[in-house]
Every structure is written in C-alpha cells, then in structure tokens.
C-alpha positions as a Python dict, from the first residue, in 0.01 Angstrom:
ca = {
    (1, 'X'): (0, 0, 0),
    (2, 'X'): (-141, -334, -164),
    (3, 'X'): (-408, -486, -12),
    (4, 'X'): (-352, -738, 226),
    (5, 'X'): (-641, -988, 110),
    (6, 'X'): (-852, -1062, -174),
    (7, 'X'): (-1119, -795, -336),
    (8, 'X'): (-1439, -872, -109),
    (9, 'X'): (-1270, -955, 190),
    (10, 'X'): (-1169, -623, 323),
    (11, 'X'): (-1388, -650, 667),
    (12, 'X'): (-1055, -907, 737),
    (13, 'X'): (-798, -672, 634),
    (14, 'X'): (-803, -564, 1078),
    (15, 'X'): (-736, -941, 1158),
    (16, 'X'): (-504, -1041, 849),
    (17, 'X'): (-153, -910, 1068),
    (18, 'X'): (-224, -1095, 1343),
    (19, 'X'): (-445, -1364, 1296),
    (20, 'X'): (-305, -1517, 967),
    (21, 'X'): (-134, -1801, 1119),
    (22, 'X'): (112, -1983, 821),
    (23, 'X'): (144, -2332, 1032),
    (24, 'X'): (-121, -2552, 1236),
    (25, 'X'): (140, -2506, 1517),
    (26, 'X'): (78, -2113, 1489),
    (27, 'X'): (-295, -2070, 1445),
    (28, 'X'): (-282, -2294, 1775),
    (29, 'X'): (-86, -2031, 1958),
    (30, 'X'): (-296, -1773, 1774),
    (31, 'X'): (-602, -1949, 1940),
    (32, 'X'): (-493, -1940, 2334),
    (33, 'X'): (-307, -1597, 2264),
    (34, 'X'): (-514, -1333, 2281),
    (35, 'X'): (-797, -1250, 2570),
    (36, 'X'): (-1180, -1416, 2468),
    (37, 'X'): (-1304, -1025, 2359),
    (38, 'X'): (-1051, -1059, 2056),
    (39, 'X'): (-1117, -1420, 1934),
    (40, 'X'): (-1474, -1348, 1962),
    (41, 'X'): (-1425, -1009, 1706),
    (42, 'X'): (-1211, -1206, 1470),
    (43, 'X'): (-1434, -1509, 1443),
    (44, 'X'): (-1785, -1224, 1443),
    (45, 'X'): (-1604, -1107, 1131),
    (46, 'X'): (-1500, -1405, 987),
    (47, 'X'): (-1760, -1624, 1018),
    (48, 'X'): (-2009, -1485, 738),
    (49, 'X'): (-1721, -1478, 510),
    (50, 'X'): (-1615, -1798, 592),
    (51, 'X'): (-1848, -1968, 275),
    (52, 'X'): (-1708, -1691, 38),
    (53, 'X'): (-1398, -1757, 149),
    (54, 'X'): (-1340, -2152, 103),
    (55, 'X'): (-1548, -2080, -262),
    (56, 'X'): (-1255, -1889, -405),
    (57, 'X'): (-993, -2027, -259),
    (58, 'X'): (-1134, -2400, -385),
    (59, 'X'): (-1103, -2265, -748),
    (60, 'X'): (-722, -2167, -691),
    (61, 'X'): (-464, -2455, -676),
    (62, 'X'): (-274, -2405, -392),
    (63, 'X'): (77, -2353, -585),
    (64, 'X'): (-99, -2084, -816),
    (65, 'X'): (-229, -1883, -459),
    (66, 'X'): (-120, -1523, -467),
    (67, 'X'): (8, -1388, -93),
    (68, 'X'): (-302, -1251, 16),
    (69, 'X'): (-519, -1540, -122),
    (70, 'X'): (-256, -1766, 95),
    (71, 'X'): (-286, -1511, 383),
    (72, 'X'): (-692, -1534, 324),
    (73, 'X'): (-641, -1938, 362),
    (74, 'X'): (-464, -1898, 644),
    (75, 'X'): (-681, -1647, 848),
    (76, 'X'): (-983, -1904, 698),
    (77, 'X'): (-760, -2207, 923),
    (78, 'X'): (-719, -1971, 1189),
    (79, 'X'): (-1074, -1941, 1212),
    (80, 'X'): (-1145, -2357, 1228),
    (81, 'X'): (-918, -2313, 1524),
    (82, 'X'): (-1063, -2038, 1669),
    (83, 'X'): (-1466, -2134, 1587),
    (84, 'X'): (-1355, -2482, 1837),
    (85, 'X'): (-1242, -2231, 2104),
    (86, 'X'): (-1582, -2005, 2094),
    (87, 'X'): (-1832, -2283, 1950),
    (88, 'X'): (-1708, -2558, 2109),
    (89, 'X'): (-1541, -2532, 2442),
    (90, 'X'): (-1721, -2180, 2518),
    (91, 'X'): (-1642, -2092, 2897),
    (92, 'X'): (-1346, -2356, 2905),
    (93, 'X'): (-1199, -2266, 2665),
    (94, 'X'): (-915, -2097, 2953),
    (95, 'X'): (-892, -2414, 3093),
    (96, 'X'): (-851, -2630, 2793),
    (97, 'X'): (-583, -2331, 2693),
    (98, 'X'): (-373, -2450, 2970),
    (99, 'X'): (-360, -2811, 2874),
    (100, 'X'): (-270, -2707, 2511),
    (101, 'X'): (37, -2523, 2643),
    (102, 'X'): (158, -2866, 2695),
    (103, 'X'): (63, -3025, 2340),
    (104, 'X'): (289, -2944, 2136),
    (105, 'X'): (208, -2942, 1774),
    (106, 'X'): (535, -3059, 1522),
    (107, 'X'): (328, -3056, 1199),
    (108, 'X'): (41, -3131, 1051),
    (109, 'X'): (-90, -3204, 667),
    (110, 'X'): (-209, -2827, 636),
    (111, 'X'): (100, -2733, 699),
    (112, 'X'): (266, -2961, 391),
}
C-alpha cells in the first residue's frame, strides 16, 4: 500500500481518511462532525506540521500536486477550519455548530 501523504508527514497518515476534506463545504462538515476529543487529536497532530506543510506544498503548483500532496493540502484546510473551532470559539464551539447546520456553504475560491 502507497502512502497516503507526503515523506515527513506520516504522524497524519491516522487523520488523512477522514479528515481530508476536498471542498470548503466538506472540511465544514468535517469540523461540527466528530465529538471535541477527535478535533482536538487531529489539530494536536497537525498543528506542528502545519509550517512544514504550507512550505512544500507552496513550492508545488497546484495542477502539478500529486494525490497525497493534494490530500496533505486538504487535511492542511481542514485544519484552518478546525484550529477556528478549538482556538477560537473553544467551549462554543457546540453552539456555534448548531447555527452552521443552517449555513450552507455552495462554494468557495479554495474549492476552484
């Protein structure tokens, strides 16, 4: 079996199934999905990878990305999504999950 991500990112490789969210609309889902303990152990992971991360994927056009250097960009948008959820909103974050049920994301330019 191939790896699913990039040489040096293999502390990911747990979160790259689920977490690898290929449209804005999905990584928002992906963010009110699953219970607080999970978020928090993707974004414990992710976070001191997250400066690795955006270096190599800023050298790779985005047409020339291989799939797990796509899948790595997408678990890296996941994470901006997720980071607001723990860094941001913290013990609301439920709450503001139930409002979001009702926004409705169509597209955004990450998505293009």
């Amino acid at each position: 079996m191939s790896a699913l991500l990039p040489s040096g990112f293999e502390a990911l490789e747990p979160f790259a199934a689920r977490w690898a969210g290929a449209t804005a609309a999905d990584r928002a889902h992906l963010r009110s999905a699953f219970p607080s303990a999970e978020r928090d152990a993707f974004h414990a992971v992710c976070a001191p990878l997250l400066v690795d991360g955006l270096s190599r994927l800023d050298k790779i056009a985005l047409g020339e990305q291989d799939e797990s250097e796509r899948r790595l960009m997408h678990l890296l948008l996941t994470f901006a999504h997720v980071s607001l959820a723990i860094e941001v909103q913290g013990d609301a974050e439920d709450n503001h999950g139930l409002l979001r049920a009702s926004m409705r994301i169509i597209r955004a330019p990450a998505d293009l």
